[in-house]
N, C-alpha and C positions, 0 to 999 in steps of 0.2 A: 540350351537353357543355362542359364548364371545360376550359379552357389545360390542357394536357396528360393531360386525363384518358384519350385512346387512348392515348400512351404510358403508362400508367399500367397500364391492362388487357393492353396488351401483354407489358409487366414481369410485369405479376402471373404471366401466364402461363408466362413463363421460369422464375418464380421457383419454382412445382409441381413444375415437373420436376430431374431428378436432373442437378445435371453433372457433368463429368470431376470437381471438383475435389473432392466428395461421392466418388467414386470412391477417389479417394486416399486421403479420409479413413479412409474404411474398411476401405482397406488395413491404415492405421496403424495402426485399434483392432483389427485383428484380431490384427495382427503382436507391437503390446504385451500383449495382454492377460495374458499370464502374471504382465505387473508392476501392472497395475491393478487388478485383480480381487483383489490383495491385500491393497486398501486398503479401506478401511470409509470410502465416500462417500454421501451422502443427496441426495434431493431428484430422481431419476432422471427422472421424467415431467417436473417442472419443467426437465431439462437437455435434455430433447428439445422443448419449447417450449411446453410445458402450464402457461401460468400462467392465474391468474386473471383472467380481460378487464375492462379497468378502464371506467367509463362511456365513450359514444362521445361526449358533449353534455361540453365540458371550455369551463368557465366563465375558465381562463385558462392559456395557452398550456403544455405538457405538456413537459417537456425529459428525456428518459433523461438519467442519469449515471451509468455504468457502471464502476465498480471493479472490481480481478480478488480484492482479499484482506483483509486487516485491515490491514495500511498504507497503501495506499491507500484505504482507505473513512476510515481515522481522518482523510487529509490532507482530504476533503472538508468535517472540522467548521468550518471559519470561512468556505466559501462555499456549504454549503445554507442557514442564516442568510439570507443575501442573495439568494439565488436565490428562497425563500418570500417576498419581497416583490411579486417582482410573477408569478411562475411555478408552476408545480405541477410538480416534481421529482418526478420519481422514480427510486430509486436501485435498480439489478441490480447483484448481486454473483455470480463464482463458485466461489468455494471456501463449504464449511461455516464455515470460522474466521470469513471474513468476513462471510456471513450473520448469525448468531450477533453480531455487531461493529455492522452494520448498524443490526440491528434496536435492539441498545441505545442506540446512538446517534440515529437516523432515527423508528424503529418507532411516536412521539408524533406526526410531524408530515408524515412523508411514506409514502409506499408503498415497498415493499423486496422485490424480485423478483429469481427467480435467474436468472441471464442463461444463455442456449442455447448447447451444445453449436453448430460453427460447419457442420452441415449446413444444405443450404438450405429444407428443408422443417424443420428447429429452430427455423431464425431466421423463415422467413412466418408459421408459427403463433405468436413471441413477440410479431412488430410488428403482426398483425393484432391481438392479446388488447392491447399497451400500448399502442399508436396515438401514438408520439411524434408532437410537429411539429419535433421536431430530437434528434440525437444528441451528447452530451459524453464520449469517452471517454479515461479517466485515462493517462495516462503512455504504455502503446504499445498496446492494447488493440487491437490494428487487425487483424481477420480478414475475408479477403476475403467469405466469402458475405454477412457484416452489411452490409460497405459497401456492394457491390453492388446489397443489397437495400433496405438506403435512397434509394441513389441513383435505383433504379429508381422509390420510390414517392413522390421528391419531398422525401424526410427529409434537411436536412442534417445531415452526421455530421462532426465534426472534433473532435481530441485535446486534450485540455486537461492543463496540467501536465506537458508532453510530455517526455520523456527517456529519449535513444535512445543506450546507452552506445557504446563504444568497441569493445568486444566484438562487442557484439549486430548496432552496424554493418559487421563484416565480416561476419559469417555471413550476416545481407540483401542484404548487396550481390553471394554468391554466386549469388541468386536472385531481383537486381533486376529480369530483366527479365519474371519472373514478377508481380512484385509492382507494378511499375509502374502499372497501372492501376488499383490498390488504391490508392495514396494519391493519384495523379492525382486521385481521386475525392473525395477530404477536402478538405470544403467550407473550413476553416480548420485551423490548429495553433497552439498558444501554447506555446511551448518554455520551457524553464526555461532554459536561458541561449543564447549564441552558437553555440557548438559542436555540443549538438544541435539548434537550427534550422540550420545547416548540412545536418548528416544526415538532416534532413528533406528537404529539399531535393533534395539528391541522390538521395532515393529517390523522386522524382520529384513532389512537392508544388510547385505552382509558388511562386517566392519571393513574391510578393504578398501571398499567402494565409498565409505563415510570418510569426511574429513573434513577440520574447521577451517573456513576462508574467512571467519567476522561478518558483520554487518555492514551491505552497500550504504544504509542511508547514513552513517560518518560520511560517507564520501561522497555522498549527494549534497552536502551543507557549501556552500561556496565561502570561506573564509575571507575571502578579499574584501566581501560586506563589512567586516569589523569597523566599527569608527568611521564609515564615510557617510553617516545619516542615510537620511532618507533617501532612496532614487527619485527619477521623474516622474517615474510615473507613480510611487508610493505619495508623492507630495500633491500630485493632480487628485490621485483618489482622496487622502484627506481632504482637499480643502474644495472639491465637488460636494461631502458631504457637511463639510463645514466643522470639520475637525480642529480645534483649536491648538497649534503646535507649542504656545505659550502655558499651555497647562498639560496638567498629568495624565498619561494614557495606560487603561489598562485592556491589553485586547485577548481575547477568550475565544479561541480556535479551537474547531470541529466539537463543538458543543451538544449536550444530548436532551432530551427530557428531564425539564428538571433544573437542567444547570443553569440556563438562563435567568430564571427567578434567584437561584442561592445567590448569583453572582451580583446580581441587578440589589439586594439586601448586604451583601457582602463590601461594596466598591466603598471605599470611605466618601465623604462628604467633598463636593469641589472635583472629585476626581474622574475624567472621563470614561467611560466604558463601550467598548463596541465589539459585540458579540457575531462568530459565524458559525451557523449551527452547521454539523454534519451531512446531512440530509436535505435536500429541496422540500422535500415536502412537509417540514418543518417551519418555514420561515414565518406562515402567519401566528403559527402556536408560538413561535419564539419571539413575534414582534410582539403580542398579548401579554409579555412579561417583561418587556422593556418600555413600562409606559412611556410614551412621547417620545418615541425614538425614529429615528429619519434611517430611514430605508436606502441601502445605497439605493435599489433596483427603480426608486419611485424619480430618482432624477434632480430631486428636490434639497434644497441648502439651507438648514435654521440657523441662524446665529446663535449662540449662546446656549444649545442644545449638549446634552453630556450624556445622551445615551444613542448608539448607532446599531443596527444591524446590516454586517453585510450577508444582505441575500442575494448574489452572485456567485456564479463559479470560477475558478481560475484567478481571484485578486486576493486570499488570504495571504500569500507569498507575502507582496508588495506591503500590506496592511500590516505585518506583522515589524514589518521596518520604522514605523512610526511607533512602536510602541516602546512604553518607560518598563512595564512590566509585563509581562506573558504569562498566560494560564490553558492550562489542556484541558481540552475537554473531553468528556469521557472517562474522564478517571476520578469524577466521585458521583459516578452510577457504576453498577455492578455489568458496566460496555468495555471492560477487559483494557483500557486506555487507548491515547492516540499518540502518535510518534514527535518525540519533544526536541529531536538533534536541531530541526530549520533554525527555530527562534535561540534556541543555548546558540548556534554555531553564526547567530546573525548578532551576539553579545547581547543577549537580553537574559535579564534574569527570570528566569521559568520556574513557576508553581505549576506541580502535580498533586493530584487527591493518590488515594489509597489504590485504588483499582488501574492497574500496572501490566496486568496478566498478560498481554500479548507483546509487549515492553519489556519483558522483566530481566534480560539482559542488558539494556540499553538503562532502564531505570537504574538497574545496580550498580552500573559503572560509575553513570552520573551521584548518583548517591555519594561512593567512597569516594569523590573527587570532591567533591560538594559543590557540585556545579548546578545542582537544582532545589528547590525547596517544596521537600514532601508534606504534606498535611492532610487532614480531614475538614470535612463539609464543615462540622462546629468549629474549627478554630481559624477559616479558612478568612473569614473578618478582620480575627488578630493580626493575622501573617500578614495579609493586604496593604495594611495602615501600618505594618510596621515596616516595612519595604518601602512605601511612600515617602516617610518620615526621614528612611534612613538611606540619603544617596552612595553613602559608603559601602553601605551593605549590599546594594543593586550592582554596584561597580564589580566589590570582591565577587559576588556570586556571579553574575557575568564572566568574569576573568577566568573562575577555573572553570567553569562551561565550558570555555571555546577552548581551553588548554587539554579537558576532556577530549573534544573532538579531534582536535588536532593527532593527539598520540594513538587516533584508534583509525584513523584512514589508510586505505591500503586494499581494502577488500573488494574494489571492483576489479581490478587488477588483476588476484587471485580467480576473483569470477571468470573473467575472460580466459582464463589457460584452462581453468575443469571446462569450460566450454569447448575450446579446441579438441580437448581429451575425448567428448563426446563425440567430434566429428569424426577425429581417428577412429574410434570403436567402428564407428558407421563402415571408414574404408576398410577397416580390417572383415568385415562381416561379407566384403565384394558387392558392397551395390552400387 
């Protein structure tokens, strides 16, 4: 029998049965369900841990990388690159959006599975079917039955791209001592800056095991966009929906309840606007507050139209290329914001609202650089029309954007070596 193979069987056997914290869970689903069940989600058997068992004969060393969404699956594009040099990646997502994000992105060169629901007969049937020799998971991704269940069968699991807001750490630290042996357990972390390795820390990761790599999405931004306009296919999507490229565009990415209207009141006069809300199942609520707005999804081309919603997935990218100025959304609803590096890092000058919280790294860099323009919902009119007016201003705030990103790249890099670290642990452990 190999180094630790009784504890191993031992584990496995824990891991069959139901614990208190399976108990809970299904509390919650039972407790929620009036608000879930109203949502239109796919992939059920795969979220109970029915994926497809990938071979058990892995010709080079197997690393899960687990994102929860399409932002975080998009930051993974400039470290699966380098992890395909010497690994077999594979990436679980779980939401639909991200799936769906995944697969366009990954679906050529790696495997793309939906990651379980966090019971612990979910998670034995996923890691028995993917058979990681390690786990990388995105930013906080950290539920106890997974780690548990790695740790029991020898899997190191530890967080990469880590980022544990300001917020998120009080509401944890109400239930530290629940969670204590949950990260005790994370074999590493690679924080994006000081602050949250700090809170890692404190949630009880030993500091050894913590250290800053930065933030992959700087190095998700493809610089080479600067100054080459639009691509082909950013020029097919506008003038499909009949985007005027002789007038001003202001385009408002991953947008929430709510922001569609401020924005749609806010756009000055003459100036285009085409909004993409966050969510599918937004698109009619958000078309309702774009009077007269042409729907990419309907097919249909107005002349002379100044209000657009793209309700599709997978073309905010491209759409963002056409634009004179940029706006995120999410961050003037208390939705903790959305990630602003694409458009700074494609030279657009980008307004942000107040509400940053899951950002607030990335926002404060951009801040002292002044590569972005902060504001609130009431003044958000002003700043608009005065951006419009003023192409010199678009220009400089553009400029230190991309000059922003540029000095902060480097950190998939970094990712990829705490990855390898993770696989040593594995061989050092003899499995």
């Amino acid at each position: 029998m190999r180094r630790g193979e009784g504890g191993y069987h031992r584990g496995l056997a824990r891991r069959r049965a139901v614990n208190g914290l399976d108990v809970i869970y299904a509390l919650l689903v039972a407790g929620t369900a009036p608000w879930w069940t109203r949502k239109k989600r796919q992939g059920w058997q795969e979220r109970l841990g029915h994926v497809e068992p990938l071979p058990a004969v892995k010709p080079r060393p197997r690393v899960l990388v687990h994102a929860v969404s399409v932002g975080e699956v998009s930051a993974l594009r400039p470290l699966v690159p380098i992890l395909l040099e010497k690994y077999d990646p594979v990436i679980s997502v779980s939401t639909d959006t991200g799936i769906v994000r995944a697969r366009e992105l990954f679906g050529a060169t790696c495997r793309v599975v939906r990651y379980p629901l966090d019971f612990s007969r979910s998670v034995a049937r996923f890691l028995d079917a993917v058979r990681p020799d390690a786990a990388a998971l995105v930013e906080m991704e950290v539920w106890p039955n997974f780690v548990a269940a790695c740790a029991q069968r020898g899997i190191p699991a530890g967080v990469i791209n880590g980022r544990l807001s300001a917020k998120s750490f009080r509401g944890y630290r109400k239930i530290r001592p629940f969670l204590r042996g949950t990260f005790e357990r994370l074999a590493l972390v690679g924080a994006q800056d000081e602050a949250y390795r700090e809170r890692f820390i404190a949630m009880g990761v030993p500091g050894e095991r913590c250290r800053v790599t930065g933030s992959m999405k700087w190095d998700a931004v493809d610089l080479g966009k600067v100054g080459r306009g639009g691509s082909e296919r950013a020029r097919a999507i506008g003038q499909a929906m009949g985007i005027d490229p002789g007038r001003l565009l202001i385009v408002a990415g991953s947008t929430a309840e709510g922001e569609e209207r401020l924005l749609h009141e806010a756009c000055p006069a003459g100036v285009q606007l085409l909004c993409a809300p966050r969510r599918p199942p937004r698109f009619d609520e958000a078309a309702s507050a774009l009077p007269g707005c042409v729907r990419r999804s309907s097919g249909q081309r107005r002349e002379g139209a100044d209000r657009f919603l793209l309700d599709t997935i997978g073309e905010l990218s491209a759409v963002y290329e056409l634009a004179d100025v940029v706006v995120i959304g999410r961050t003037f609803t208390p939705l903790r914001g959305s990630d602003p590096t694409e458009p700074v890092g494609l030279g657009k000058p980008t307004v942000v609202g107040p509400s940053m919280e899951n950002f607030e790294s990335i926002a404060a860099t951009l801040e002292a650089g002044r590569g972005i323009v902060r504001t609130s919902a009431a003044e958000l009119a002003l700043v608009l029309r005065r951006l419009v007016e003023d192409p010199q201003e678009r220009a400089a705030t553009a400029r230190r954007g991309v000059e922003c990103v540029r000095v902060q790249q480097g950190a998939s890099r970094r990712t990829a070596e705490l990855v390898g670290e993770l696989l040593e642990r594995r061989m050092e452990r003899g499995s």
